[in-house]
mmCIF file as gemmi writes it, N, C-alpha and C atoms, coordinates in Angstrom:
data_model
loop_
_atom_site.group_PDB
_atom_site.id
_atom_site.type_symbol
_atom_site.label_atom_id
_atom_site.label_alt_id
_atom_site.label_comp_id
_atom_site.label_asym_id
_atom_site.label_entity_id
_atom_site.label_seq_id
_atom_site.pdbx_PDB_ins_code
_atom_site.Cartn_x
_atom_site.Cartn_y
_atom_site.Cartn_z
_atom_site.occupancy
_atom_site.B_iso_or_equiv
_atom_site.pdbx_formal_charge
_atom_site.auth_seq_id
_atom_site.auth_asym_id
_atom_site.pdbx_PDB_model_num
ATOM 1 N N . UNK Axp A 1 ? 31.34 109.007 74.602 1 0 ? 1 A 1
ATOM 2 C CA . UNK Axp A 1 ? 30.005 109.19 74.068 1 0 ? 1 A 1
ATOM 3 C C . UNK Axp A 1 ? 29.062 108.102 74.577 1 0 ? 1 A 1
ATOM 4 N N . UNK Axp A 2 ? 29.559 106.461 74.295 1 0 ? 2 A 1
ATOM 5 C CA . UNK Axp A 2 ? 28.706 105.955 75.158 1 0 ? 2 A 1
ATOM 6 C C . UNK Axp A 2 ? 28.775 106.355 76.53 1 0 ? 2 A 1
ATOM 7 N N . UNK Axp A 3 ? 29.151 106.872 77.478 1 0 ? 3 A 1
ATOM 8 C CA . UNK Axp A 3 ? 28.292 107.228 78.507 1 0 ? 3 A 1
ATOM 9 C C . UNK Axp A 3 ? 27.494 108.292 78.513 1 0 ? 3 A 1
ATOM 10 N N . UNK Axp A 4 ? 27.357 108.676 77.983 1 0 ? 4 A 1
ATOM 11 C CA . UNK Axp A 4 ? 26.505 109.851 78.01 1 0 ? 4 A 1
ATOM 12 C C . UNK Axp A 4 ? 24.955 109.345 77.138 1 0 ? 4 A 1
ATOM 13 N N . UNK Axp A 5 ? 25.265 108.42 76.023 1 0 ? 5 A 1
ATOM 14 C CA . UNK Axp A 5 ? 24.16 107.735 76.153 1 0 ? 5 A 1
ATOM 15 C C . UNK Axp A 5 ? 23.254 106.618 77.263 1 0 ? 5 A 1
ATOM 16 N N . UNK Axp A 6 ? 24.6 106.061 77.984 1 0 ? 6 A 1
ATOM 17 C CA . UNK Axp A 6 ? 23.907 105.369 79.349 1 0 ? 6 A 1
ATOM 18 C C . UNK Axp A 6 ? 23.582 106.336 80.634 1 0 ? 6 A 1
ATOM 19 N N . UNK Axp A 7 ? 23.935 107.588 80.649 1 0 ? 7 A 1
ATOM 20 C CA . UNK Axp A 7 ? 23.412 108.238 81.769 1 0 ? 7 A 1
ATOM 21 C C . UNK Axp A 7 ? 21.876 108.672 81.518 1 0 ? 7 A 1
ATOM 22 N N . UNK Axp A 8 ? 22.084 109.004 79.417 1 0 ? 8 A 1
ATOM 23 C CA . UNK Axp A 8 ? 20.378 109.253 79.606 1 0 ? 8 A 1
ATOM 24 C C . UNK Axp A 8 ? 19.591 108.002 79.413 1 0 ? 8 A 1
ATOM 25 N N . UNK Axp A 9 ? 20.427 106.508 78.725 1 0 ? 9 A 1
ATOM 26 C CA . UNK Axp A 9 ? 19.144 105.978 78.977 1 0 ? 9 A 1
ATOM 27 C C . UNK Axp A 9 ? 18.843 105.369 80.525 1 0 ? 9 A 1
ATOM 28 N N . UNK Axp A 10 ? 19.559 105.04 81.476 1 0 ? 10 A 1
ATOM 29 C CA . UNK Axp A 10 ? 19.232 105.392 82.718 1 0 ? 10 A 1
ATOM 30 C C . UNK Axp A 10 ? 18.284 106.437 82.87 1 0 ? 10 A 1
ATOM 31 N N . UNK Axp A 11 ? 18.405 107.676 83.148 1 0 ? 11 A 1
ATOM 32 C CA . UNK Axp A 11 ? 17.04 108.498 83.514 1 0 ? 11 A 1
ATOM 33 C C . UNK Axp A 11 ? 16.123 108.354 82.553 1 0 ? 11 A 1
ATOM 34 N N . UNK Axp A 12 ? 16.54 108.067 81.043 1 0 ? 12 A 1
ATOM 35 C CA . UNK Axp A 12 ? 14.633 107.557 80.864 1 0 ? 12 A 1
ATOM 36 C C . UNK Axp A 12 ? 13.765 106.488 81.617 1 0 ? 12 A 1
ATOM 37 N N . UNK Axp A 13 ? 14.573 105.554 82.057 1 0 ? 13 A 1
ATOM 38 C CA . UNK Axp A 13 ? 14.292 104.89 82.436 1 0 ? 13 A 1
ATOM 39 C C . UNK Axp A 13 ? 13.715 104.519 84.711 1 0 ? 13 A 1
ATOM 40 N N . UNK Axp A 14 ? 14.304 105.79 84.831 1 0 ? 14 A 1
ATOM 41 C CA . UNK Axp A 14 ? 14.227 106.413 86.36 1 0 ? 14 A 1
ATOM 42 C C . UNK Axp A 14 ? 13.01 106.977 85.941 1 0 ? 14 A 1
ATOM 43 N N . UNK Axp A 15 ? 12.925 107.731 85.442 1 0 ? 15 A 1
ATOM 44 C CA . UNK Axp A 15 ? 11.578 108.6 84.802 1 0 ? 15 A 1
ATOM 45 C C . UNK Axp A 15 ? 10.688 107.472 84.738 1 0 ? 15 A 1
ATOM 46 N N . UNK Axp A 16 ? 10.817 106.685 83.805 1 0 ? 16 A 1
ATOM 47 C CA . UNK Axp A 16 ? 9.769 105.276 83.329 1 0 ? 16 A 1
ATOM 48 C C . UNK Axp A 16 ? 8.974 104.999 84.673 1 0 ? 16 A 1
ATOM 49 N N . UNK Axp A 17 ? 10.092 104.697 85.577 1 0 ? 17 A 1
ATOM 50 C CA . UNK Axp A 17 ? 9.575 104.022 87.103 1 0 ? 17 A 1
ATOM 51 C C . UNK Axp A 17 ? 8.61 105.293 87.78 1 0 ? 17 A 1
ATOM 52 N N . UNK Axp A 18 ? 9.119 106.494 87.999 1 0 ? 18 A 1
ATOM 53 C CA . UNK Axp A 18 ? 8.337 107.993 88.492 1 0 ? 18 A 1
ATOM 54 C C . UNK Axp A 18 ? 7.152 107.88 87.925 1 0 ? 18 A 1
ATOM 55 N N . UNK Axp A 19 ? 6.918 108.087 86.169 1 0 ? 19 A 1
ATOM 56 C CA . UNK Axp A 19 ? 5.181 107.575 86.153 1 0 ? 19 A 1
ATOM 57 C C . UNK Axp A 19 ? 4.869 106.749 86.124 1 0 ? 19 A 1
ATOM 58 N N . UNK Axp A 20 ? 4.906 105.359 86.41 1 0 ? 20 A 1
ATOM 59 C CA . UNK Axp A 20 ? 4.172 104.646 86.669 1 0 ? 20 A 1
ATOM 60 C C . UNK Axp A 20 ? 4.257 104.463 87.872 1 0 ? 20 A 1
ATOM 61 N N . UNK Axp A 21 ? 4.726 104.977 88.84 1 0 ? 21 A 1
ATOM 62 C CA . UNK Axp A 21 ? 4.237 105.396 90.708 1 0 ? 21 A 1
ATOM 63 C C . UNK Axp A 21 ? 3.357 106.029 91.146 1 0 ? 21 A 1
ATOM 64 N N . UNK Axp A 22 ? 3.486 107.288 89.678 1 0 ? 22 A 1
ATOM 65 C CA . UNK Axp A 22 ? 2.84 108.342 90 1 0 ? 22 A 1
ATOM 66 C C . UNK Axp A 22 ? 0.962 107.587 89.553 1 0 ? 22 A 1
ATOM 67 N N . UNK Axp A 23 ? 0.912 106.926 88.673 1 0 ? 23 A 1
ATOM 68 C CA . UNK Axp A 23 ? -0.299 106.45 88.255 1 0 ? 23 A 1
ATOM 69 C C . UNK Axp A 23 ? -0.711 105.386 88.822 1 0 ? 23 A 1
ATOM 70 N N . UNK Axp A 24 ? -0.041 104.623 89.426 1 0 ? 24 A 1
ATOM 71 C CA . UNK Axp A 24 ? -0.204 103.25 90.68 1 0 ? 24 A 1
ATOM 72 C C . UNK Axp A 24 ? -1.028 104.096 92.156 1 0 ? 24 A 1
ATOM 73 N N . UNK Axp A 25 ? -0.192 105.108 92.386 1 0 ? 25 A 1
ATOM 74 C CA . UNK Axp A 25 ? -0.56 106.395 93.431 1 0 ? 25 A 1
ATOM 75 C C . UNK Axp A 25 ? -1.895 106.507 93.33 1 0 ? 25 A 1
ATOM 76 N N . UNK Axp A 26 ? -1.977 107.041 91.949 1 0 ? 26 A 1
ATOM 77 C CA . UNK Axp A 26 ? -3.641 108.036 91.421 1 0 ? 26 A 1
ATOM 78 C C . UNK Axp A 26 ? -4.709 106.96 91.762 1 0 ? 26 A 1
ATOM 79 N N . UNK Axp A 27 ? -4.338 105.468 91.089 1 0 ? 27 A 1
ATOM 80 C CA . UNK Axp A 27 ? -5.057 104.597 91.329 1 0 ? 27 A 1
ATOM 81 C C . UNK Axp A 27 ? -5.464 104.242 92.657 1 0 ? 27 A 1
ATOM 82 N N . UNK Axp A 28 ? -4.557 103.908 93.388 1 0 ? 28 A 1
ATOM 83 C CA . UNK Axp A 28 ? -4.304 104.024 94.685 1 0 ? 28 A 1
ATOM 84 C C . UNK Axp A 28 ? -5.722 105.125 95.702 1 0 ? 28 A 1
ATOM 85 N N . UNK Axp A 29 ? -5.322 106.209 94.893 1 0 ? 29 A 1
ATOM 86 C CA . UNK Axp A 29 ? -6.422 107.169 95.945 1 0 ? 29 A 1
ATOM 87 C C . UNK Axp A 29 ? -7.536 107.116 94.933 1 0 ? 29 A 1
ATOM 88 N N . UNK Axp A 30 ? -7.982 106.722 93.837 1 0 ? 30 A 1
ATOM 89 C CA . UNK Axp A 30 ? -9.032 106.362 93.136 1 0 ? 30 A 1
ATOM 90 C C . UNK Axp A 30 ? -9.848 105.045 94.22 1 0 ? 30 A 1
ATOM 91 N N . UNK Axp A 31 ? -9.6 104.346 94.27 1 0 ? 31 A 1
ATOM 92 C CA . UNK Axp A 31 ? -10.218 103.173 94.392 1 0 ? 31 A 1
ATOM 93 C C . UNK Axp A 31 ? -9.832 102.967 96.43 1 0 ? 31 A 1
ATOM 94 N N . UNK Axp A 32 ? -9.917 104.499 96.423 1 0 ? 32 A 1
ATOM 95 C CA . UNK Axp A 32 ? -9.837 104.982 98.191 1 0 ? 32 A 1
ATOM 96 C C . UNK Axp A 32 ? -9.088 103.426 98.95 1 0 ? 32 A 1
ATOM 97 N N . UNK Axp A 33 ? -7.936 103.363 98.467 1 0 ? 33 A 1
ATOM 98 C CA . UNK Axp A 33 ? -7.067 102.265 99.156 1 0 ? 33 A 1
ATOM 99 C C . UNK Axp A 33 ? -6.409 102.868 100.071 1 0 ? 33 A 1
ATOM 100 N N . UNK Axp A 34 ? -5.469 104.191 99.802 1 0 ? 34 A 1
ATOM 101 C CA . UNK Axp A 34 ? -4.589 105.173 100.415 1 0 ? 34 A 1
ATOM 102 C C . UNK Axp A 34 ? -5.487 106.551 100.189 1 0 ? 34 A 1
ATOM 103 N N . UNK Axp A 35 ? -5.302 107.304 101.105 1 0 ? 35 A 1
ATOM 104 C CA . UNK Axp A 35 ? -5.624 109.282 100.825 1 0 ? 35 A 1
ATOM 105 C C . UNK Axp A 35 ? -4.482 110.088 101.433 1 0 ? 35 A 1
ATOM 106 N N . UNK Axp A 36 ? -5.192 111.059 101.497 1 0 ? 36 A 1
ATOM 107 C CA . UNK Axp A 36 ? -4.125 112.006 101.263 1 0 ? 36 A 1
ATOM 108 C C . UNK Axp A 36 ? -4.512 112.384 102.833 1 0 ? 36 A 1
ATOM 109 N N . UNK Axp A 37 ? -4.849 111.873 103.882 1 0 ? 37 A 1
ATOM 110 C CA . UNK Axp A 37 ? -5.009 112.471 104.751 1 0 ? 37 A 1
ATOM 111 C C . UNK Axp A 37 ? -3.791 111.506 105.342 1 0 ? 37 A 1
ATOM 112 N N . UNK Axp A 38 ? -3.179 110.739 105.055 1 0 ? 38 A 1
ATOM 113 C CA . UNK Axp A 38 ? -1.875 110.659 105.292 1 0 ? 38 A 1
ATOM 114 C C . UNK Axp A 38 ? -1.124 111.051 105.386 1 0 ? 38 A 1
ATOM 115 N N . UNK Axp A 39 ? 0.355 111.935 105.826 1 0 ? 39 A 1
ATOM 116 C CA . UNK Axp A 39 ? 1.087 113.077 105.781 1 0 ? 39 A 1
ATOM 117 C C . UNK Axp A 39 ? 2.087 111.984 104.412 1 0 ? 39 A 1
ATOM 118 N N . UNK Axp A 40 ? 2.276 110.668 105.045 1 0 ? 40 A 1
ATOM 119 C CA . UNK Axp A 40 ? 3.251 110.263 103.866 1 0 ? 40 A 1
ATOM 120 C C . UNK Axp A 40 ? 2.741 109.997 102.303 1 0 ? 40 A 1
ATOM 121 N N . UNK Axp A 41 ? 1.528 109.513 102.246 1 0 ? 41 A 1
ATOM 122 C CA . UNK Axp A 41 ? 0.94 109.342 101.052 1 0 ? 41 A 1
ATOM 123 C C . UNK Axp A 41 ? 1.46 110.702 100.575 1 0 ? 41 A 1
ATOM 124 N N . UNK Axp A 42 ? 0.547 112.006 101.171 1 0 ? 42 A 1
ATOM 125 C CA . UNK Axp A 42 ? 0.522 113.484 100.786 1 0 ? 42 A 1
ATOM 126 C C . UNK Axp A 42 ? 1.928 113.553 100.004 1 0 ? 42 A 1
ATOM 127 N N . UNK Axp A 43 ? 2.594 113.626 100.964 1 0 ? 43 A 1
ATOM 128 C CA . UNK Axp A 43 ? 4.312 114.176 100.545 1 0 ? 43 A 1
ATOM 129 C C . UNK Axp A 43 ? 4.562 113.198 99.361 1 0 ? 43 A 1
ATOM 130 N N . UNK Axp A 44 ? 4.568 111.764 99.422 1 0 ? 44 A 1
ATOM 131 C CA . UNK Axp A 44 ? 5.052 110.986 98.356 1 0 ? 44 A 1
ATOM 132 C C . UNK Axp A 44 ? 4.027 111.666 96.817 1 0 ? 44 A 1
ATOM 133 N N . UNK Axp A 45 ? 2.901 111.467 97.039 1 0 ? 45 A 1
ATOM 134 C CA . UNK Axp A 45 ? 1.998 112.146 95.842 1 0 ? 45 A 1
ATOM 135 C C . UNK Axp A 45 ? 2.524 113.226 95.429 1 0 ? 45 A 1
ATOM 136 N N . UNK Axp A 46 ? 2.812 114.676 96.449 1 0 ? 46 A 1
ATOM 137 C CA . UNK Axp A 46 ? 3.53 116.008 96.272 1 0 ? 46 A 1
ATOM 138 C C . UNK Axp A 46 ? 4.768 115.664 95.129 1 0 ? 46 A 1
ATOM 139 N N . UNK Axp A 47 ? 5.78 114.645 95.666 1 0 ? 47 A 1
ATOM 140 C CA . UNK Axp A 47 ? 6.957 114.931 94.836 1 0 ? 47 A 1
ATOM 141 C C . UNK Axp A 47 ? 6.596 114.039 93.842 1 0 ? 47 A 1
ATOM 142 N N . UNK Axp A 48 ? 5.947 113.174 93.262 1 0 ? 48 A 1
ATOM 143 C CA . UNK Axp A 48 ? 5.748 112.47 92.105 1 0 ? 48 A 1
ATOM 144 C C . UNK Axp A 48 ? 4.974 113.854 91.567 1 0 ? 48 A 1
ATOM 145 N N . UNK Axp A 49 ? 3.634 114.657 91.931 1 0 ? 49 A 1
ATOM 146 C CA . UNK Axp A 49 ? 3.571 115.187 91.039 1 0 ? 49 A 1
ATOM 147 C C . UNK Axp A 49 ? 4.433 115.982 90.779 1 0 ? 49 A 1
ATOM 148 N N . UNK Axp A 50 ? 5.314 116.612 91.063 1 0 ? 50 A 1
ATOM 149 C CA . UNK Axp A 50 ? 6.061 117.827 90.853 1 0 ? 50 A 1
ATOM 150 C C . UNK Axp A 50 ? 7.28 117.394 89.923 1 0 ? 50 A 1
ATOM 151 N N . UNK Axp A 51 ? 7.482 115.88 90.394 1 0 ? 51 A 1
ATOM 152 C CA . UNK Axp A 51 ? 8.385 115.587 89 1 0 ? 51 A 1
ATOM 153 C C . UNK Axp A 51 ? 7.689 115.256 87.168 1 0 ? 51 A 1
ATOM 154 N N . UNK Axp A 52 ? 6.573 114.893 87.655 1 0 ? 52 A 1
ATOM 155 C CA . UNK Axp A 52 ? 6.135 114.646 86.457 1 0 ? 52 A 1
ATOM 156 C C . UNK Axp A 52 ? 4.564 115.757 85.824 1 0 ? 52 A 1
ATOM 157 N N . UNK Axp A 53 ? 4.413 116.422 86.677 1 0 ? 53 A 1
ATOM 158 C CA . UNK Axp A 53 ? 3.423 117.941 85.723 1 0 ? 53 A 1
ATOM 159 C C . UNK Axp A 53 ? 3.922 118.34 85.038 1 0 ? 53 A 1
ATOM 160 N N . UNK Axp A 54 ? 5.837 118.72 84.144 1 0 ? 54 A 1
ATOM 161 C CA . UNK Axp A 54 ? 5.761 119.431 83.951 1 0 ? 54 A 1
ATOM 162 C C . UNK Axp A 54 ? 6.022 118.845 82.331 1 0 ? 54 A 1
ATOM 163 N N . UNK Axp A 55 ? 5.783 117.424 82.568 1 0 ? 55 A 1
ATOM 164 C CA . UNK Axp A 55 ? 5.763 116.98 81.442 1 0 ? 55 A 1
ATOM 165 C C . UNK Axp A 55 ? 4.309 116.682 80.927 1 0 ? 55 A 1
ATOM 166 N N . UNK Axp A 56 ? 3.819 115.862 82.132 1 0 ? 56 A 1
ATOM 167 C CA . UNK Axp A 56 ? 2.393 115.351 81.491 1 0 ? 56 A 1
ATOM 168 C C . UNK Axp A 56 ? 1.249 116.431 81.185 1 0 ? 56 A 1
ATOM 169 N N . UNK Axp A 57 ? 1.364 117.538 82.243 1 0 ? 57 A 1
ATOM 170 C CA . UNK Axp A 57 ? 0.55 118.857 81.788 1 0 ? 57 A 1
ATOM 171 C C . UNK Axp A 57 ? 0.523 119.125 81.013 1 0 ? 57 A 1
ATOM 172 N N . UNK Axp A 58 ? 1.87 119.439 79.877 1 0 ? 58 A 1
ATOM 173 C CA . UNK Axp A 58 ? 1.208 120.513 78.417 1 0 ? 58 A 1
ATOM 174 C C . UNK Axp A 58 ? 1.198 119.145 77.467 1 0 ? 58 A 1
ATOM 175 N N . UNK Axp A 59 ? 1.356 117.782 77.711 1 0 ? 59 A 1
ATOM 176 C CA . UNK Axp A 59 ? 0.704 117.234 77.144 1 0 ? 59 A 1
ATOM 177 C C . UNK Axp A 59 ? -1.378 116.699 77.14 1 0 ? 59 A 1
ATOM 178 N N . UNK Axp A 60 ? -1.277 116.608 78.658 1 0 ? 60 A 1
ATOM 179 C CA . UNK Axp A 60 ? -2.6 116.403 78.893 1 0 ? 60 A 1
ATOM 180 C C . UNK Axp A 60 ? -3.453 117.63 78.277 1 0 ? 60 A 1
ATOM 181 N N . UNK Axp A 61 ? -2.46 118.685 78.049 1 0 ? 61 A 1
ATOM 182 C CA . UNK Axp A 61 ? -3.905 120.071 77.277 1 0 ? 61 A 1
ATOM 183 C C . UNK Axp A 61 ? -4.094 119.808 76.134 1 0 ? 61 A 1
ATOM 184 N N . UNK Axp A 62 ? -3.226 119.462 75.609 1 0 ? 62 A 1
ATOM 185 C CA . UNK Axp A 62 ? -3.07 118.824 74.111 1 0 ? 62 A 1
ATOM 186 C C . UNK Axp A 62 ? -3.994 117.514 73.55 1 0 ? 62 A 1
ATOM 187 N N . UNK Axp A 63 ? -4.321 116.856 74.528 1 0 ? 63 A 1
ATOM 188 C CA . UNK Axp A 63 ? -5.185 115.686 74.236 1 0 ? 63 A 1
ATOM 189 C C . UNK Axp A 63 ? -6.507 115.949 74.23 1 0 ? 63 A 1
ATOM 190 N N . UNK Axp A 64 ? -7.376 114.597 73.998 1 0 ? 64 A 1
ATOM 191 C CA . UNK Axp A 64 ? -8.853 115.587 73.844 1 0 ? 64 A 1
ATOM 192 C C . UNK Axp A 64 ? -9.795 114.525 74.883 1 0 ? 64 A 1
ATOM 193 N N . UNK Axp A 65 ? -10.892 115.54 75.109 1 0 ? 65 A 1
ATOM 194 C CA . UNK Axp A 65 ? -11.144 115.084 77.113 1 0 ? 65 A 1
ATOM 195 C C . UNK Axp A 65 ? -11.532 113.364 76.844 1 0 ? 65 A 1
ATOM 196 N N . UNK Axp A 66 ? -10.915 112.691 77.247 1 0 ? 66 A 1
ATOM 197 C CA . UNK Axp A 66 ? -11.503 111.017 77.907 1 0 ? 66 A 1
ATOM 198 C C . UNK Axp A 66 ? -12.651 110.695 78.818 1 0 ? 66 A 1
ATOM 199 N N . UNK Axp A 67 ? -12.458 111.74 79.567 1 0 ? 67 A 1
ATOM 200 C CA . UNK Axp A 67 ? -13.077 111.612 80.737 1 0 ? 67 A 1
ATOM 201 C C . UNK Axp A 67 ? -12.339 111.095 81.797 1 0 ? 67 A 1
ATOM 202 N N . UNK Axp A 68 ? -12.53 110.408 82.597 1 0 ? 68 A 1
ATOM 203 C CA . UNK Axp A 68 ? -11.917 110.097 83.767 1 0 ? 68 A 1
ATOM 204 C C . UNK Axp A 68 ? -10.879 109.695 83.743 1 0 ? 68 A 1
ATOM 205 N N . UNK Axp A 69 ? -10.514 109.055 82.37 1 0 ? 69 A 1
ATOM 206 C CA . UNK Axp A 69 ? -9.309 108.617 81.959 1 0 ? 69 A 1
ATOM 207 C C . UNK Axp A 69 ? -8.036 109.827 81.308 1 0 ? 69 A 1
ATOM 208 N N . UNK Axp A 70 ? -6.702 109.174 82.192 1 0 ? 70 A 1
ATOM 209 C CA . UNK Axp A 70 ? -5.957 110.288 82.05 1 0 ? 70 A 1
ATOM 210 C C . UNK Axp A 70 ? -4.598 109.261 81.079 1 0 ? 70 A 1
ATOM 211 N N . UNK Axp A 71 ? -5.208 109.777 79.65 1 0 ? 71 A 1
ATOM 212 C CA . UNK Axp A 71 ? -3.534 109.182 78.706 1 0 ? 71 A 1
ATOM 213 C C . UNK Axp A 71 ? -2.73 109.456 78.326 1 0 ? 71 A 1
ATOM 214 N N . UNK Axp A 72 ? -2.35 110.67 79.115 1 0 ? 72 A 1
ATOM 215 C CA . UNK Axp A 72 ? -1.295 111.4 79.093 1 0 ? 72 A 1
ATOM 216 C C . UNK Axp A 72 ? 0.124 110.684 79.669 1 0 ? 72 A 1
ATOM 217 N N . UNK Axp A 73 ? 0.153 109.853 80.57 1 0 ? 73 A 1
ATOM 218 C CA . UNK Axp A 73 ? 1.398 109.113 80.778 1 0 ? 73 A 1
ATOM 219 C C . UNK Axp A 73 ? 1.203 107.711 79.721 1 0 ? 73 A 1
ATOM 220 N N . UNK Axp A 74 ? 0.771 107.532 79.126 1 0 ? 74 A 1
ATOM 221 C CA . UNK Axp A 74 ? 0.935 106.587 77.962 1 0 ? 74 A 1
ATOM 222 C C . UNK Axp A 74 ? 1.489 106.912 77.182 1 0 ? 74 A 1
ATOM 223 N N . UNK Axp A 75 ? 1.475 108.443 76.727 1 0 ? 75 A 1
ATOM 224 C CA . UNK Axp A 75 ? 2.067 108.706 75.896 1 0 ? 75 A 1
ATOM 225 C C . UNK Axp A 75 ? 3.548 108.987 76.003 1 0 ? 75 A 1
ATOM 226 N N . UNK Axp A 76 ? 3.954 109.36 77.274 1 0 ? 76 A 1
ATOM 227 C CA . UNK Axp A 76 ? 4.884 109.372 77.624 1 0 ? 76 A 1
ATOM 228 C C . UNK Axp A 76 ? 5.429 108.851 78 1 0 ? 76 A 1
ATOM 229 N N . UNK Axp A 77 ? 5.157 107.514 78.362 1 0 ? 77 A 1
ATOM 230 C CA . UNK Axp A 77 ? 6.223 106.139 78.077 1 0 ? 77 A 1
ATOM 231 C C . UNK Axp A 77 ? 5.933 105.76 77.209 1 0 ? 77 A 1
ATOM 232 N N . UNK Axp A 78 ? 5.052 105.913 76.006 1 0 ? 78 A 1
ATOM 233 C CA . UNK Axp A 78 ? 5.596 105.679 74.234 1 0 ? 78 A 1
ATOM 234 C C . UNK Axp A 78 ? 6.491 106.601 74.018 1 0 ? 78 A 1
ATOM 235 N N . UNK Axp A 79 ? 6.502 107.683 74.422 1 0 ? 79 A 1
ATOM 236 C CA . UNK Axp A 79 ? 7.745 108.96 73.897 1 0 ? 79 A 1
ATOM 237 C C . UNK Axp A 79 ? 8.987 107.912 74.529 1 0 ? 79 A 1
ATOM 238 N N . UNK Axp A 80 ? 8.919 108.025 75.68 1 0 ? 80 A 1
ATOM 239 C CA . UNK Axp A 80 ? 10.104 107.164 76.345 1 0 ? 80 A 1
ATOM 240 C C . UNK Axp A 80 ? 10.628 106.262 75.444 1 0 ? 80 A 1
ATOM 241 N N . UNK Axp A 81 ? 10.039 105.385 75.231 1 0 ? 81 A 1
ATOM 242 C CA . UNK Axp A 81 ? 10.467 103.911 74.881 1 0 ? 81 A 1
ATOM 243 C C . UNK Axp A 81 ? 11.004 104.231 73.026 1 0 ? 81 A 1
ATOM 244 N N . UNK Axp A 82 ? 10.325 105.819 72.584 1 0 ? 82 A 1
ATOM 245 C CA . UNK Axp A 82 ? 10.428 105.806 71.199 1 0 ? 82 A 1
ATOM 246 C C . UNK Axp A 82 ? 11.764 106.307 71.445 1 0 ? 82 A 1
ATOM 247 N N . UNK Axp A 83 ? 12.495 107.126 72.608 1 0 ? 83 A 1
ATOM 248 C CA . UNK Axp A 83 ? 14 107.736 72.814 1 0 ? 83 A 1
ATOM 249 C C . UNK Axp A 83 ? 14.652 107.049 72.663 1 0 ? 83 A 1
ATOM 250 N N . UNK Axp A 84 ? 14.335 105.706 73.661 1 0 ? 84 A 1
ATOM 251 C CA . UNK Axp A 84 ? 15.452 104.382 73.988 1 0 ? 84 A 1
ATOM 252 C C . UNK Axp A 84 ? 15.464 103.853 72.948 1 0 ? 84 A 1
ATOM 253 N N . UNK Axp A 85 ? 14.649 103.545 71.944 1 0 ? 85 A 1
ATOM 254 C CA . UNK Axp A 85 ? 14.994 103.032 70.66 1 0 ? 85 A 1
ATOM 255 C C . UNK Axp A 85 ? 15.49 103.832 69.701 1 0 ? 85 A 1
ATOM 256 N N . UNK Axp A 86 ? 15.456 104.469 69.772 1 0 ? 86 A 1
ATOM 257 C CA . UNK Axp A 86 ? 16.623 105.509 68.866 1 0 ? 86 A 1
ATOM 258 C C . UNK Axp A 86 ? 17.575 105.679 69.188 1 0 ? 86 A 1
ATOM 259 N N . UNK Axp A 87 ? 18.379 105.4 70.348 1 0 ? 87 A 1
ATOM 260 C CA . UNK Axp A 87 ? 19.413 105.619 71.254 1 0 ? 87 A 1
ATOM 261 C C . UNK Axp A 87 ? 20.075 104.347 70.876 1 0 ? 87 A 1
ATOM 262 N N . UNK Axp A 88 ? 19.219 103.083 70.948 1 0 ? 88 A 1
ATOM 263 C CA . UNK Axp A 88 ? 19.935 102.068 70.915 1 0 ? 88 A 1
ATOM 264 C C . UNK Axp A 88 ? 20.148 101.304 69.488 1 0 ? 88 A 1
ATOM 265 N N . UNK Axp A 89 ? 19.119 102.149 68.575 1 0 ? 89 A 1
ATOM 266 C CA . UNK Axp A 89 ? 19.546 101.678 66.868 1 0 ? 89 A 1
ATOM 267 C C . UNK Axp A 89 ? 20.452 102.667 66.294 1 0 ? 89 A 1
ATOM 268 N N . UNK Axp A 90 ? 20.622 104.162 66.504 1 0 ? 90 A 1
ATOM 269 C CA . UNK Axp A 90 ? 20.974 104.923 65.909 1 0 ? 90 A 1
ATOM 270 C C . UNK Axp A 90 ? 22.479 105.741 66.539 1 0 ? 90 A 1
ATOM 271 N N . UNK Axp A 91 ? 22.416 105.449 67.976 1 0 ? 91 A 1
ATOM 272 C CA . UNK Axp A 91 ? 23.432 106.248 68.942 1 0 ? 91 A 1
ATOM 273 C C . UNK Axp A 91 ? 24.47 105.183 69.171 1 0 ? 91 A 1
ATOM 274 N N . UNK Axp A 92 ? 23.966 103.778 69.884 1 0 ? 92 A 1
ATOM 275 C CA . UNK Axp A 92 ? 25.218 102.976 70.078 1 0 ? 92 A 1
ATOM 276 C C . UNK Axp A 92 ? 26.243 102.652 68.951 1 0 ? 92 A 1
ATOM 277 N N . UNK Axp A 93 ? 25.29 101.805 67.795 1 0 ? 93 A 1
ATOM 278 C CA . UNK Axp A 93 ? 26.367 101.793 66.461 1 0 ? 93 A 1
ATOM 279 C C . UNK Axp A 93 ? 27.289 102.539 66.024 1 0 ? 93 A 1
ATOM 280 N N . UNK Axp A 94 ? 27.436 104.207 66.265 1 0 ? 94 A 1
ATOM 281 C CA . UNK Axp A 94 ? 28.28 104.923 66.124 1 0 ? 94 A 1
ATOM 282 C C . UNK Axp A 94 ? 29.505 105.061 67.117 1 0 ? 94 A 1
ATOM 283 N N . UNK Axp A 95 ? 29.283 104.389 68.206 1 0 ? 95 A 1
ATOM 284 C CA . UNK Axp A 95 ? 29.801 104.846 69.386 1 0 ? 95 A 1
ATOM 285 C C . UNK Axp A 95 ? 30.786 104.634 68.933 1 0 ? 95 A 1
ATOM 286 N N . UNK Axp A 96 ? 31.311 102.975 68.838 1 0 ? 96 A 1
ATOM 287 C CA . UNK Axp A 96 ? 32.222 101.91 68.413 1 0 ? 96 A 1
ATOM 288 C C . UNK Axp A 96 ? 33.036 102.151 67.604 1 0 ? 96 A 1
C-alpha cells in the first residue's frame, strides 16, 4: 500500500512541475521573450497544453473572469498540495 501511495505522490508532484512550466511558458510568450514561431517553443507549449487542459479547462469555466489573469493553476496546485496532505496525514499512518 505504501507504494502505491508513493507512485501517486510522485505524479502529483510530476504534475506540480508540468504547471508550473506550463505557466513559466505562458509568461514566457506574454512578455514576448520566446513565441511560437519557434517549432520547439510550439511543440514544447503543444504538449504542456495537452497535459494540463484537461484539468485546468473545466476548472477555468468554473471561475469568474479576472481578466488577463489566469487562476486556474493556483488552484490546482492548492488541490495538489490539499492530496499530498491527506496522503501524508491520513494514508501513511495506516500503512504501518
Amino acid at each position: 500500500m505504501k507504494a502505491i501511495f508513493d507512485v501517486i505522490i510522485i505524479a502529483l508532484n510530476i504534475y506540480w512541475w508540468v504547471i508550473i512550466a506550463s505557466a513559466v511558458l505562458s509568461w514566457l510568450v506574454a512578455f514576448n521573450v520566446v513565441n511560437y514561431r519557434n517549432a520547439i517553443v510550439a511543440q514544447i507549449d503543444q504538449t504542456l497544453r495537452a497535459l494540463t487542459e484537461p484539468v485546468l479547462g473545466p476548472i477555468r469555466a468554473r471561475m469568474p473572469n479576472t481578466g488577463a489573469v489566469d487562476l486556474s493553476p493556483i488552484v490546482v496546485l492548492l488541490g495538489i498540495i490539499l492530496i499530498q496532505q491527506i496522503i501524508y496525514r491520513y494514508g501513511y499512518p495506516y500503512v504501518f
